[in-house]
Every structure is written in structure tokens, then in C-alpha cells.
N, C-alpha and C positions, 0 to 999 in steps of 0.2 A: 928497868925501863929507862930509856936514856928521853932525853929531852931536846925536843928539836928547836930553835929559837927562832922565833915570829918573823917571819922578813917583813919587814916594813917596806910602804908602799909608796915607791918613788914620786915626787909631788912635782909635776910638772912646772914651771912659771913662766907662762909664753904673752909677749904683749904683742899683738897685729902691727904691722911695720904699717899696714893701708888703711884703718880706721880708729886706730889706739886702744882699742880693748884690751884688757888684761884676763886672761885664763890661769886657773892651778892646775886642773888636772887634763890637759888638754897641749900639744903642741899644734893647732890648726886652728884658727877664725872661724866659729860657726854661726855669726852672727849673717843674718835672711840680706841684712843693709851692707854688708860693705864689699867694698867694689871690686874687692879682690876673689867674692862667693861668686861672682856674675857665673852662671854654668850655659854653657855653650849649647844652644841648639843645635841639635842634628840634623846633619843635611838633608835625612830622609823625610825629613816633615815639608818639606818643600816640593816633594812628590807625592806623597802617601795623603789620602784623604784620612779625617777623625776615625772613621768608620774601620779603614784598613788598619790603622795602629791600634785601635783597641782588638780587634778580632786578631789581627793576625801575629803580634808579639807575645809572647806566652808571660814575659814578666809585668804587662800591666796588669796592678791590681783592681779589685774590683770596683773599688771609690774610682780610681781614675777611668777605670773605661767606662762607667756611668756617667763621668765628668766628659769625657770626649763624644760620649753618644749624645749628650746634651746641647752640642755645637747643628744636630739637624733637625730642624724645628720648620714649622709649616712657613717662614719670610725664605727657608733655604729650599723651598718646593722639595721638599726631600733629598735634595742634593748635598752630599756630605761635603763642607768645604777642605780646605788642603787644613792636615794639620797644625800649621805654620800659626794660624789666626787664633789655635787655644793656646800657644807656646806661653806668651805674656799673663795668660790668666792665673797660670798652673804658680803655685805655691812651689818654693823651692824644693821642698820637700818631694813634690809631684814631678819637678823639671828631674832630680836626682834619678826619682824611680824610672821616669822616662827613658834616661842618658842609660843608665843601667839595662833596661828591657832592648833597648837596641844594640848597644853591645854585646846581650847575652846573646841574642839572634844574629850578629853579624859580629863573630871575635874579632873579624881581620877587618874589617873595615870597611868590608867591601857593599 
């Protein structure tokens, strides 16, 4: 029985050119604050009401479509506003899952 020798696991050392953090095992800034994570809102949130992105995008999760159904409340007389107004609320975590779900639904962009 021969002996296979352990690869050892490349240790990254990446410091943000945009906020100065230092990472090991990582070559990307994941830090929520710096300025270089800003994630782009989708254009379709400028048409699409809360109501139509949670229902109609298959990759919003369940926390976030609770979070977007939470935008029509009795001051919105039942009228769901445009997406666009939960964009700032959403946790990066939430803007990612967003930018994702509409991508998966629209590869090309369209």
C-alpha cells in the first residue's frame, strides 16, 4: 500500500485595494461596507412590483419573498409598490440572492 502525500491547502493573502482589509483564505472583499461590494440593482425592479418578484422569480427564497410581501401593508391600500423601494432595505446577502434569481430567470439579459 503506497502512500499518497497530503496536498496542502493553498493559503490565499489578499488585501482590498478599496477598503484595506486583509483576507487568507479568500482572493475577493467580502466585507457588507466597502465600496467596491456595492451590487448593482436590476433594472427590472424599476418595473416589476414586490409582489411580481417574489411570485414570479423561482430563485427568491422564502425569507426574501416574506421580506418583499412585507412592502404591502394597509398605508399601500393594497397596492404593491415597485420593487425598487425594498432594493436599499435588502441585506447584501438579499441584493446577491436577488441579482441571482433574476439572472436565473433572464440568462441573456433580457
Amino acid at each position: 500500500m503506497s502512500k499518497v502525500p497530503e496536498q496542502k491547502k493553498h493559503v490565499i493573502n489578499f488585501e482590498c485595494d478599496h477598503c484595506g482589509r486583509s483576507y487568507d483564505d479568500t482572493d475577493v472583499c467580502t466585507s457588507d461596507d466597502c465600496p467596491d461590494n456595492e451590487i448593482a440593482m436590476p433594472d427590472l425592479l424599476n418595473y416589476w412590483t414586490v409582489d411580481e418578484v417574489a411570485e414570479c422569480l423561482d430563485g427568491v427564497g422564502d425569507d426574501l419573498y416574506r421580506k418583499l410581501w412585507s412592502y404591502i401593508t394597509a398605508e399601500t391600500d393594497g397596492n404593491p409598490p415597485l420593487a425598487k423601494v425594498a432594493w436599499e432595505a435588502l441585506t447584501h446577502e438579499e441584493k446577491a440572492e436577488m441579482v441571482q434569481a433574476v439572472e436565473q430567470e433572464f440568462p441573456d439579459g433580457d
